[in-house]
N, CA, C and O atoms as a printed pandas DataFrame, in Angstrom:
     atom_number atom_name residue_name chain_id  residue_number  x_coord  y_coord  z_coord
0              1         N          UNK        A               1    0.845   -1.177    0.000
1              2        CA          UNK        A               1    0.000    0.000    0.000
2              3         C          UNK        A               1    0.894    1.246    0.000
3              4         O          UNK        A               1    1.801    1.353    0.825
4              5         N          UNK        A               2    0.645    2.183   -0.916
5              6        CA          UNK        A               2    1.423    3.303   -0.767
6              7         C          UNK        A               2    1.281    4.336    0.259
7              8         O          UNK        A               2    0.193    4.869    0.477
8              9         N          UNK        A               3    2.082    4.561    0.737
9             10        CA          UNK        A               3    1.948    6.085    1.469
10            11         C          UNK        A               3    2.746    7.341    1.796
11            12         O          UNK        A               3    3.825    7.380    2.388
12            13         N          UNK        A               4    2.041    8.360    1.315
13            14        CA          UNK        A               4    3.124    9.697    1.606
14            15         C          UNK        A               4    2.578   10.445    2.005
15            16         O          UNK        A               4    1.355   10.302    1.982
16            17         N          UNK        A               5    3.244   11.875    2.701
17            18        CA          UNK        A               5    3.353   12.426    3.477
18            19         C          UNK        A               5    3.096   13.537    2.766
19            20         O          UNK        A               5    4.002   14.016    2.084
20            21         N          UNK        A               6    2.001   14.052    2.795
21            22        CA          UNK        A               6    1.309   15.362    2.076
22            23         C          UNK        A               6    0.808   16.767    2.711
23            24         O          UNK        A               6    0.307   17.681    2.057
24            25         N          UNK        A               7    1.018   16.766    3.986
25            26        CA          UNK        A               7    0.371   17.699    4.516
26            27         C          UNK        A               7    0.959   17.765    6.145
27            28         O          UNK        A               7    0.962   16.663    6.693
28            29         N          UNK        A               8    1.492   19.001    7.041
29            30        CA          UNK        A               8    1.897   19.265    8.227
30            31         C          UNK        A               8    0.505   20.337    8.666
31            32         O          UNK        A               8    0.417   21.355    7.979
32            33         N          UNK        A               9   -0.411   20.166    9.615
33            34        CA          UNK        A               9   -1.518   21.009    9.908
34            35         C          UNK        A               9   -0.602   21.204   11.242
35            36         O          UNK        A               9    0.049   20.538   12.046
36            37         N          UNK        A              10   -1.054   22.838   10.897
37            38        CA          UNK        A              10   -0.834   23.649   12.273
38            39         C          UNK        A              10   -1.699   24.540   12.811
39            40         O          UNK        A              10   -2.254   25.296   12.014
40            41         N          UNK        A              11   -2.016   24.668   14.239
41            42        CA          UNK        A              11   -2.754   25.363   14.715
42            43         C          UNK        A              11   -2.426   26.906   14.975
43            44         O          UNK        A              11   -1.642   27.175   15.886
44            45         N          UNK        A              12   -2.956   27.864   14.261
45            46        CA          UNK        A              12   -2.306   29.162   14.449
46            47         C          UNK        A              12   -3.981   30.261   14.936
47            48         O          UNK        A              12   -5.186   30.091   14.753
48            49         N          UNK        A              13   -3.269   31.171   15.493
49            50        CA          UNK        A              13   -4.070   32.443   15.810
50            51         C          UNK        A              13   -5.212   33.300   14.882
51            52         O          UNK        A              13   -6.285   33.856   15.119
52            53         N          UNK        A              14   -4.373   33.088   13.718
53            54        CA          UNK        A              14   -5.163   33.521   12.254
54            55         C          UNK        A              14   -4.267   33.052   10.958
55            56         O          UNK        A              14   -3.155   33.501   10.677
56            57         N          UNK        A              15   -5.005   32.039   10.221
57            58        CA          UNK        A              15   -4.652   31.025    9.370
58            59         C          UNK        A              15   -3.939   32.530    8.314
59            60         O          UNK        A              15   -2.757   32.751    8.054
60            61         N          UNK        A              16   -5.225   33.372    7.886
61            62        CA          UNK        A              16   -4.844   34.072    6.927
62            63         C          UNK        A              16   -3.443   34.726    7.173
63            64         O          UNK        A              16   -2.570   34.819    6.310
64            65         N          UNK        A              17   -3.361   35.096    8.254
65            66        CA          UNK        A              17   -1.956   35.301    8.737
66            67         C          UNK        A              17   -0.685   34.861    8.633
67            68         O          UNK        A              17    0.462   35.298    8.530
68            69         N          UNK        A              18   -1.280   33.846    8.695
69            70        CA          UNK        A              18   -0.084   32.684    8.341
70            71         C          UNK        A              18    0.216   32.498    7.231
71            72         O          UNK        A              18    1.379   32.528    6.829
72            73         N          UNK        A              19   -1.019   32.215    6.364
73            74        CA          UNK        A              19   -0.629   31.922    5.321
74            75         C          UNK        A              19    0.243   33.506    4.047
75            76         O          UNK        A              19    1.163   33.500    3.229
76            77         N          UNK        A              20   -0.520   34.366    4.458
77            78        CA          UNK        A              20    0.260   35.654    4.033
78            79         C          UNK        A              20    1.552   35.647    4.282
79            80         O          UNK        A              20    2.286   36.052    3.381
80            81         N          UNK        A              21    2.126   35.214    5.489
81            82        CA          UNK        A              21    3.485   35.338    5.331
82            83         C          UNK        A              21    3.855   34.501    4.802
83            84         O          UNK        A              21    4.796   34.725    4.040
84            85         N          UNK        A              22    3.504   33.554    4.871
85            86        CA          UNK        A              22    4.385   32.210    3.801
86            87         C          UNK        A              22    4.680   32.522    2.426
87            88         O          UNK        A              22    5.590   32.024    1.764
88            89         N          UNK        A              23    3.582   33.652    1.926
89            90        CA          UNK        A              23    3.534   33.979    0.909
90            91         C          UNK        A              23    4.578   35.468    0.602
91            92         O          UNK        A              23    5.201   35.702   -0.433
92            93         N          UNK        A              24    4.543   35.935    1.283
93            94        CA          UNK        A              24    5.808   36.967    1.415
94            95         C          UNK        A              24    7.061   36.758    1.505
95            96         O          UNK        A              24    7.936   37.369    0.890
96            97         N          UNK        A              25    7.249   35.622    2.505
97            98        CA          UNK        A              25    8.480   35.128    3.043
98            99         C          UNK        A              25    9.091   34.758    1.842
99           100         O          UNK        A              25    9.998   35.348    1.255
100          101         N          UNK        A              26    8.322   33.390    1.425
101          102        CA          UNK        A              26    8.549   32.229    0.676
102          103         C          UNK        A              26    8.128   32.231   -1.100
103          104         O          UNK        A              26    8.606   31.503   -1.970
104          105         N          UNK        A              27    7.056   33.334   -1.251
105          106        CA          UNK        A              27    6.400   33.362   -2.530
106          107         C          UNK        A              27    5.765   32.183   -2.724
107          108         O          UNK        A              27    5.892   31.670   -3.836
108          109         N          UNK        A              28    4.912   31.463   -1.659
109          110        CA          UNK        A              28    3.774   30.260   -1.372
110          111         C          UNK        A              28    2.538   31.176   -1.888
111          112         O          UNK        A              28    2.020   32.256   -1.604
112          113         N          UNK        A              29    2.379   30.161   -2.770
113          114        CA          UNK        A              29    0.657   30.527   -3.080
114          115         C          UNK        A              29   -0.231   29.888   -1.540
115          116         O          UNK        A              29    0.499   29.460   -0.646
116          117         N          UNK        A              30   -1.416   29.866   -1.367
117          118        CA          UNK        A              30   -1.828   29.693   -0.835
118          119         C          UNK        A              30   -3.968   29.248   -1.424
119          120         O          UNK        A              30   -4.516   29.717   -2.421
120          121         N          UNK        A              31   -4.445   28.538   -0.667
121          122        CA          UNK        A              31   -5.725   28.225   -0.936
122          123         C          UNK        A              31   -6.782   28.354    0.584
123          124         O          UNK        A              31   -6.385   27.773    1.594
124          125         N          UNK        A              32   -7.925   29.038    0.620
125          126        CA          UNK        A              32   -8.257   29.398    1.826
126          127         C          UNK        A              32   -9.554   28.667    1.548
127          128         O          UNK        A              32  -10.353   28.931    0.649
128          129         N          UNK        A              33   -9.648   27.629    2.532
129          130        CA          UNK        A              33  -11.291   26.715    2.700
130          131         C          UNK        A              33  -12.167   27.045    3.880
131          132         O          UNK        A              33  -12.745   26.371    4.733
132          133         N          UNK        A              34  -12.035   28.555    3.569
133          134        CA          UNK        A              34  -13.202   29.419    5.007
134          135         C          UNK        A              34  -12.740   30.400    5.325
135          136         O          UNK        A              34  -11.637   30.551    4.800
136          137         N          UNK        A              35  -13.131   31.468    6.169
137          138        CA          UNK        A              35  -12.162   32.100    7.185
138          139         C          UNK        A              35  -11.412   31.518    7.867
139          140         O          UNK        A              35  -10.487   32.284    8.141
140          141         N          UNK        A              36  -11.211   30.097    8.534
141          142        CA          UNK        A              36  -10.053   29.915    9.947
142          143         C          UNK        A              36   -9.238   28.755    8.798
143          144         O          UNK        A              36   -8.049   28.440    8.827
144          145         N          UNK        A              37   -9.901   28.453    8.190
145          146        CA          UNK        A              37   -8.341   27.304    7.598
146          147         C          UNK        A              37   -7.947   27.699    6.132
147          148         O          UNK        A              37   -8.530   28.359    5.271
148          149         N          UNK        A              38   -6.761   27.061    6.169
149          150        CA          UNK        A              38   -5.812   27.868    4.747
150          151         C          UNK        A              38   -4.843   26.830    4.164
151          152         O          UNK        A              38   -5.009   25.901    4.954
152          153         N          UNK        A              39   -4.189   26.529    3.521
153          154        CA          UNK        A              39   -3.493   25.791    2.658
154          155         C          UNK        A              39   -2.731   26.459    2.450
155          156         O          UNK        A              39   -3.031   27.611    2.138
156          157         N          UNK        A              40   -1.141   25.984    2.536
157          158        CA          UNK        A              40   -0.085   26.910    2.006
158          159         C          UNK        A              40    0.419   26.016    0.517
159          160         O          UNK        A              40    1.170   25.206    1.060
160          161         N          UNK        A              41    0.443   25.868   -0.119
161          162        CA          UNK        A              41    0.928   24.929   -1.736
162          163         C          UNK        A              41    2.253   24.737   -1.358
163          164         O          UNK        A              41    2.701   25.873   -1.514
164          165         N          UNK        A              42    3.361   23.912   -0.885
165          166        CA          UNK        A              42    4.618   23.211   -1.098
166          167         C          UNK        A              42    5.147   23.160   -2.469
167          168         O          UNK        A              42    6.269   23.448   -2.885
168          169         N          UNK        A              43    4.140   22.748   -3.060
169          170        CA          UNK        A              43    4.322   21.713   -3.845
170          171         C          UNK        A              43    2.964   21.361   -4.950
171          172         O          UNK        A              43    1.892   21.936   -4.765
172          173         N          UNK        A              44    3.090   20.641   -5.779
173          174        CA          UNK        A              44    1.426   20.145   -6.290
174          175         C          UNK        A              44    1.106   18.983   -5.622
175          176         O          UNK        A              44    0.482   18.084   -6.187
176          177         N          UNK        A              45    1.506   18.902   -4.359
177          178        CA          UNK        A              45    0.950   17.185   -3.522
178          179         C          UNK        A              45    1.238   17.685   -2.271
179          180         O          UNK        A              45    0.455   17.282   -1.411
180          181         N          UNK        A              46    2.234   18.544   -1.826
181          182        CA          UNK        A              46    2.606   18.639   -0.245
182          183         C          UNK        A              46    1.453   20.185    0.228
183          184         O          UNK        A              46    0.909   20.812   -0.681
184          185         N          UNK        A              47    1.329   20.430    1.130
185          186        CA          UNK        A              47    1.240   21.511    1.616
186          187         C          UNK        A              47    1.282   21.365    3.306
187          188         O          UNK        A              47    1.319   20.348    3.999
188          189         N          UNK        A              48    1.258   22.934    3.721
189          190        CA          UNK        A              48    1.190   23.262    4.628
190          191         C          UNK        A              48   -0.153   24.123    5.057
191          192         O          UNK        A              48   -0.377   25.278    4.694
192          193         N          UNK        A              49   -1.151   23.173    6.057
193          194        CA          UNK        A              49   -2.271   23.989    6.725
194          195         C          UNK        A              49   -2.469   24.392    7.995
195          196         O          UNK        A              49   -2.184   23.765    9.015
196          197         N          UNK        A              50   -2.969   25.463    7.902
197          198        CA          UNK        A              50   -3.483   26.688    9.278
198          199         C          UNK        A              50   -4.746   26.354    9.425
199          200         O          UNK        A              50   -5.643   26.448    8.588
200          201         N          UNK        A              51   -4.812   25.884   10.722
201          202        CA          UNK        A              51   -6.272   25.894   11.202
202          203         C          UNK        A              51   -6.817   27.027   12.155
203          204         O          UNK        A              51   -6.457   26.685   13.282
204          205         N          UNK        A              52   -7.353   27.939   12.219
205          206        CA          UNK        A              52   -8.009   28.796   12.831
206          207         C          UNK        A              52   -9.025   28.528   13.995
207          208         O          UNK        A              52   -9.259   29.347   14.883
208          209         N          UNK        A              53   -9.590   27.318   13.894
209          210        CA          UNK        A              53  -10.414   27.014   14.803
210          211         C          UNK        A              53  -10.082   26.489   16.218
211          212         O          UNK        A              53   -9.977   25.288   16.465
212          213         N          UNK        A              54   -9.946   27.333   16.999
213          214        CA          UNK        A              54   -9.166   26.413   18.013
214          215         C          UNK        A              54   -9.854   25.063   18.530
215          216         O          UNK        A              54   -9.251   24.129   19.058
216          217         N          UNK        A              55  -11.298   25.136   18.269
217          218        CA          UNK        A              55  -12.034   23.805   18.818
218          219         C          UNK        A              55  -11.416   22.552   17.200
219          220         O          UNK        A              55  -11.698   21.357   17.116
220          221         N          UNK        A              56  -10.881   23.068   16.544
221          222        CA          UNK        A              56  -10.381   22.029   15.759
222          223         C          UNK        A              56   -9.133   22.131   15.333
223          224         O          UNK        A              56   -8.876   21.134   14.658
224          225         N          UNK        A              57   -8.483   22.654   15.381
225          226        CA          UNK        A              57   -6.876   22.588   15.564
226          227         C          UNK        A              57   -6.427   21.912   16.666
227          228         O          UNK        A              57   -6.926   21.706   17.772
228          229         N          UNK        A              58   -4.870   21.452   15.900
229          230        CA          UNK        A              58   -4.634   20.395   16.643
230          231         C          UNK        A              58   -3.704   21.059   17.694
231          232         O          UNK        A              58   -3.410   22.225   17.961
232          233         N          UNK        A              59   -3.262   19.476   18.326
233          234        CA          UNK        A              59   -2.455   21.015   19.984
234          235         C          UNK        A              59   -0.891   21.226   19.311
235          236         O          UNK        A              59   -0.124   22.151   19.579
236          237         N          UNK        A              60   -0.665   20.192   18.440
237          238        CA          UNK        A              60    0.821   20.448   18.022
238          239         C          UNK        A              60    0.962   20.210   16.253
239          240         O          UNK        A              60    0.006   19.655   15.710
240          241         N          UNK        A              61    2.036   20.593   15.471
241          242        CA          UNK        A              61    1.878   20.167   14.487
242          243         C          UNK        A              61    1.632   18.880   14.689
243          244         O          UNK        A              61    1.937   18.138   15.623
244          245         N          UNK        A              62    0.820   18.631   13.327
245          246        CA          UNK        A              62   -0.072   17.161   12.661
246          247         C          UNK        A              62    0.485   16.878   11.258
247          248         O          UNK        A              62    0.512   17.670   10.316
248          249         N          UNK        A              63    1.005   15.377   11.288
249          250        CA          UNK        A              63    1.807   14.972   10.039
250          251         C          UNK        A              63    0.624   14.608    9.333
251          252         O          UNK        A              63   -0.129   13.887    9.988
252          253         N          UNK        A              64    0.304   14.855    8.363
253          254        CA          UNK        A              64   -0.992   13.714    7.181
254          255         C          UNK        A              64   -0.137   12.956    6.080
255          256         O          UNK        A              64    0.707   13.370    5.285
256          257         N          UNK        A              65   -0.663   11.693    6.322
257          258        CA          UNK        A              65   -0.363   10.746    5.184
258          259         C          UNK        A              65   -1.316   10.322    4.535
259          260         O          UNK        A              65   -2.333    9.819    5.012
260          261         N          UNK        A              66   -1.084   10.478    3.461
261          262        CA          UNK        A              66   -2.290    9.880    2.261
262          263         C          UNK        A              66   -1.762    8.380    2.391
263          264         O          UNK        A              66   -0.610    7.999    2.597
264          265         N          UNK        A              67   -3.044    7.564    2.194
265          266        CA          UNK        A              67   -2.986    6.449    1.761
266          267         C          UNK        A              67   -4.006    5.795    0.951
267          268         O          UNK        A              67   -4.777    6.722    0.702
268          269         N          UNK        A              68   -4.460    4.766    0.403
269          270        CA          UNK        A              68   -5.238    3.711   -0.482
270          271         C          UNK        A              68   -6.228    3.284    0.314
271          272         O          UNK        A              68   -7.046    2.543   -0.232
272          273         N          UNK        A              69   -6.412    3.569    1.591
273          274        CA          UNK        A              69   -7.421    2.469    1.663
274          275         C          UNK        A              69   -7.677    2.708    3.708
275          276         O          UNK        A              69   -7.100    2.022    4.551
276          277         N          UNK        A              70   -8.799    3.986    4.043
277          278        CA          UNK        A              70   -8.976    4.215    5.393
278          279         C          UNK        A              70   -9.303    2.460    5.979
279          280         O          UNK        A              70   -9.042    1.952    7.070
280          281         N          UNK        A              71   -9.586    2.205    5.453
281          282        CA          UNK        A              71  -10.114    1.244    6.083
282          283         C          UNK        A              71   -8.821   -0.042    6.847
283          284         O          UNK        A              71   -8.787   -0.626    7.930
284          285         N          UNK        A              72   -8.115   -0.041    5.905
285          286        CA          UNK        A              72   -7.346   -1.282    5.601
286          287         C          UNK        A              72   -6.620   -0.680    6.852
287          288         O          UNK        A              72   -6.777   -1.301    7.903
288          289         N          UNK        A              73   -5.903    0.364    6.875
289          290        CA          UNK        A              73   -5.135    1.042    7.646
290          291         C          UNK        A              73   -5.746    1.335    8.830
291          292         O          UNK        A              73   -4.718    1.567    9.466
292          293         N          UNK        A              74   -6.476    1.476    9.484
293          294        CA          UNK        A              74   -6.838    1.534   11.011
294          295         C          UNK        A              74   -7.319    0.183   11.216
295          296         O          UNK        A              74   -7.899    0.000   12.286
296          297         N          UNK        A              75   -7.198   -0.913   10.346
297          298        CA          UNK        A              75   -6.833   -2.170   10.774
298          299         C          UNK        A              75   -5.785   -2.591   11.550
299          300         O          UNK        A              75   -5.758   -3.325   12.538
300          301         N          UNK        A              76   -4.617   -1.804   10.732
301          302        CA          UNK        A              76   -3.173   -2.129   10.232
302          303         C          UNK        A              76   -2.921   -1.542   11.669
303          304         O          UNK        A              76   -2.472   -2.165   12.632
304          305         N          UNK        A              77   -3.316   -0.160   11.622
305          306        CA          UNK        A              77   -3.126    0.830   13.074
306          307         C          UNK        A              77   -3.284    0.420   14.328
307          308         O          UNK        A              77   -2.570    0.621   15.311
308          309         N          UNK        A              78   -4.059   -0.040   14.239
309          310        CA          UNK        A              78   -4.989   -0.538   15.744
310          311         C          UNK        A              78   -4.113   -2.102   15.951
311          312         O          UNK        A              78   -3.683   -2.244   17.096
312          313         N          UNK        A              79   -3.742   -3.527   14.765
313          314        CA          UNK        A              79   -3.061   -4.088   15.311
314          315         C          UNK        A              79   -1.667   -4.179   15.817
315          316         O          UNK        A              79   -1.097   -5.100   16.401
316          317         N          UNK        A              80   -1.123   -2.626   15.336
317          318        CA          UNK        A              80    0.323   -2.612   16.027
318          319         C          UNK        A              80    0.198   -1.507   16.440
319          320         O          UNK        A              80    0.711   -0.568   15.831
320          321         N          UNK        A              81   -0.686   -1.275   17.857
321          322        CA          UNK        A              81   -0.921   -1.294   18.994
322          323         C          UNK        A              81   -1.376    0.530   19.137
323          324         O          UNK        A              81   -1.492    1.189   20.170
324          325         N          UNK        A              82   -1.559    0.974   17.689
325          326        CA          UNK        A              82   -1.806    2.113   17.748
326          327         C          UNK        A              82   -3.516    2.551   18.087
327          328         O          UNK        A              82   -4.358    1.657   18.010
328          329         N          UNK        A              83   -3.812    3.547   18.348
329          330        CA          UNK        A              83   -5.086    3.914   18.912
330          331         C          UNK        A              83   -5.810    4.733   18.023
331          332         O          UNK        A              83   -5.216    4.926   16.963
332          333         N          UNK        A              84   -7.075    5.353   18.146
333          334        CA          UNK        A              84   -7.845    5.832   16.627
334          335         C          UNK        A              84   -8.121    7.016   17.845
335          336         O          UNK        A              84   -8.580    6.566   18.895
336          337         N          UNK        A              85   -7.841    8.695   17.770
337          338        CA          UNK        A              85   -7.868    9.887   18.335
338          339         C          UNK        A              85   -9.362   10.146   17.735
339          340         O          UNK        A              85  -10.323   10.279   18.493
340          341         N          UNK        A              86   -9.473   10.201   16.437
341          342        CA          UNK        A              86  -10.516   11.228   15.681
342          343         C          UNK        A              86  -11.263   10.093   14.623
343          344         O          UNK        A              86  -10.840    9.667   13.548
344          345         N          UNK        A              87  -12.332    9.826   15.230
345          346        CA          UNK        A              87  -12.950    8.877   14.469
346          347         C          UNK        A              87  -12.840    9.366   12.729
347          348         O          UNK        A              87  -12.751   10.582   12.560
348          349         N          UNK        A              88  -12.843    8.397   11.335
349          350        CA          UNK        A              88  -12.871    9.431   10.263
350          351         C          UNK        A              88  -13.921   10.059   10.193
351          352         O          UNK        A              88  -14.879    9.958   10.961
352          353         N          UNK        A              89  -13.777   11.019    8.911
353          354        CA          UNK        A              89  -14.675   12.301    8.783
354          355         C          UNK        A              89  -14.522   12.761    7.549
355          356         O          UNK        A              89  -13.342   12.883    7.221
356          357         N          UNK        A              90  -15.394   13.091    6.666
357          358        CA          UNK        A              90  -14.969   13.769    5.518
358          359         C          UNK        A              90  -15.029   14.952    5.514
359          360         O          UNK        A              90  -15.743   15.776    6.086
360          361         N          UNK        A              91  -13.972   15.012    4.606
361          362        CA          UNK        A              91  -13.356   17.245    4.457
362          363         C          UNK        A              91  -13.748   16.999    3.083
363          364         O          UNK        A              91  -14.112   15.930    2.593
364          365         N          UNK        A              92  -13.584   18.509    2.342
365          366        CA          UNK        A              92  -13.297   18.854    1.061
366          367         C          UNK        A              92  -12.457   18.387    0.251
367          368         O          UNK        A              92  -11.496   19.155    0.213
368          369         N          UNK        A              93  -12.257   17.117   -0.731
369          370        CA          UNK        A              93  -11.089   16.251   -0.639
370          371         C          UNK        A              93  -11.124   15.147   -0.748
371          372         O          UNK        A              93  -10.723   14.450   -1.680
372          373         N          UNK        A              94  -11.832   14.738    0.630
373          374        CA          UNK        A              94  -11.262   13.312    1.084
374          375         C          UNK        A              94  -12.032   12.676    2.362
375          376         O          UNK        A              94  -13.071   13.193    2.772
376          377         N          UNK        A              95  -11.615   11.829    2.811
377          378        CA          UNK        A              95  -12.016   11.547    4.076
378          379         C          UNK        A              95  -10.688   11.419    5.027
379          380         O          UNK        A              95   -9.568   11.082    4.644
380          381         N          UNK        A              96  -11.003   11.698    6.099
381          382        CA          UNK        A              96   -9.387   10.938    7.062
382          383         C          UNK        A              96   -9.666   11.116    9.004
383          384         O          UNK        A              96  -10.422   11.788    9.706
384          385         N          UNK        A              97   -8.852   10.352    9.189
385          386        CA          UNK        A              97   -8.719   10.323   10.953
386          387         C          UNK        A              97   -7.653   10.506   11.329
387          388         O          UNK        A              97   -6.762   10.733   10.510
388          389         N          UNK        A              98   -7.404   10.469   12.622
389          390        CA          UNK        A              98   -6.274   10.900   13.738
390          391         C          UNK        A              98   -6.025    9.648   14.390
391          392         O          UNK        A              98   -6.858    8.787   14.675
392          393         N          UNK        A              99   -5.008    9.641   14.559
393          394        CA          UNK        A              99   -4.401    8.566   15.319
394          395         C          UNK        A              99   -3.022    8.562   15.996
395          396         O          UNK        A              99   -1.974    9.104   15.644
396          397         N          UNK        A             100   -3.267    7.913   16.910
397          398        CA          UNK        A             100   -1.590    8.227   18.151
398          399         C          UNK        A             100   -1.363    7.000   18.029
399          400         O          UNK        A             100   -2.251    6.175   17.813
400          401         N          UNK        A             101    0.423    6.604   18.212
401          402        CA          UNK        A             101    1.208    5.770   17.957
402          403         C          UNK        A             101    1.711    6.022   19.142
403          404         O          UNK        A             101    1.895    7.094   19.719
404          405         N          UNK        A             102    2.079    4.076   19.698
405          406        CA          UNK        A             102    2.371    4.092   20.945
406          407         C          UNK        A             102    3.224    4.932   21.544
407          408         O          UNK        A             102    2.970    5.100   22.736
408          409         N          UNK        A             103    4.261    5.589   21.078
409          410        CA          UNK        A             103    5.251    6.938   21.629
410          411         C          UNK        A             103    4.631    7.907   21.830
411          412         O          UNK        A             103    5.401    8.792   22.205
412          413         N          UNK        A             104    3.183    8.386   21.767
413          414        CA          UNK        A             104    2.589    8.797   22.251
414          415         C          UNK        A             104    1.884    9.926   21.207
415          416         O          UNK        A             104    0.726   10.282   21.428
416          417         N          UNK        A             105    2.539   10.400   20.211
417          418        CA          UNK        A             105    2.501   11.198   18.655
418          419         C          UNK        A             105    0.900   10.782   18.145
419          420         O          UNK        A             105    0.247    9.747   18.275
420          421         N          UNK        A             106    0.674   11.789   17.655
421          422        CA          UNK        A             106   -0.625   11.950   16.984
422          423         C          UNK        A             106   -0.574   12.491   15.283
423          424         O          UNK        A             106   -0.128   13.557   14.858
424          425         N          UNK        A             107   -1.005   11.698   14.748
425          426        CA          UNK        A             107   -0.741   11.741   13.642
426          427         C          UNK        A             107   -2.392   11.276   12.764
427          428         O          UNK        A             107   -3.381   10.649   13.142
428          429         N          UNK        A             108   -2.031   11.936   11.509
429          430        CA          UNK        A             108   -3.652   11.936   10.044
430          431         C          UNK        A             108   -2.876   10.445    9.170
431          432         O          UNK        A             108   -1.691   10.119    9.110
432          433         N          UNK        A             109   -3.947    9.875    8.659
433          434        CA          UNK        A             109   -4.411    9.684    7.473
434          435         C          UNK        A             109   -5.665    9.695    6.565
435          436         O          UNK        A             109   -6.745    9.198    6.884
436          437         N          UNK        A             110   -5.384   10.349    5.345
437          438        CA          UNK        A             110   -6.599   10.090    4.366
438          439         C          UNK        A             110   -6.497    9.503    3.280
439          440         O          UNK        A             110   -5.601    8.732    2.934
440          441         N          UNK        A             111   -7.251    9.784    2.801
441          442        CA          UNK        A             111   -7.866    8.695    1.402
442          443         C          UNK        A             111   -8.540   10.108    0.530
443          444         O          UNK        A             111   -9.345   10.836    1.111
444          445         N          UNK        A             112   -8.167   10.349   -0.717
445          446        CA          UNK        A             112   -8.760   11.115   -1.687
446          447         C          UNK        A             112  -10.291   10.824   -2.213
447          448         O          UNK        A             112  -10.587    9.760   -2.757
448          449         N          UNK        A             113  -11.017   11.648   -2.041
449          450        CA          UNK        A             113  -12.547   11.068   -2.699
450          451         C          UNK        A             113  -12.726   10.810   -3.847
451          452         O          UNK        A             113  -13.827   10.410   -4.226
């Protein structure tokens, strides 16, 4: 099953904020899905997102990995000994969940719709 690493979500004060400087700093385009969350473009597969919401932002950066198959994988998760944080959910996109690995890390995967 393939998987990569497409996305670092961070919880900030004001996404647009964030993402403006990335875009100053860095010359990052950027994509905004509301007032509180934002997309910074890496790349045509990576980015970097600002979440605005503090009831949904996460407490620390959040790694996302795309993968093939939610399902197969919180199989996979749960038998080596990892735990399911954020039941899945679909976004704009995709679907995906949260999950912590026994070191204690909290970490995404999704699946493209």
């Amino acid at each position: 099953m393939a998987t990569r690493l497409t996305m670092i979500e961070f919880p900030s004060n004001d996404a647009n904020a964030s993402a403006q400087f990335f875009k100053d700093a860095f010359t990052l385009e950027h994509l905004a899905y509301g007032p509180q969350y934002t997309d910074v473009q890496l790349g045509a597969e990576q980015t970097l997102g600002f979440q605005g919401d503090a009831g949904e932002a996460p407490a620390a950066p959040l790694v996302v990995l795309e993968v093939d198959d939610l399902t197969t994988v919180r199989a996979d998760i749960e038998a080596a000994g990892g735990t399911i944080t954020v039941e899945p959910f679909d976004f704009p996109g995709g679907r995906r969940m949260h999950f912590q690995e026994p070191g204690g890390n909290e970490l995404a995967v999704w699946v493209r719709a």
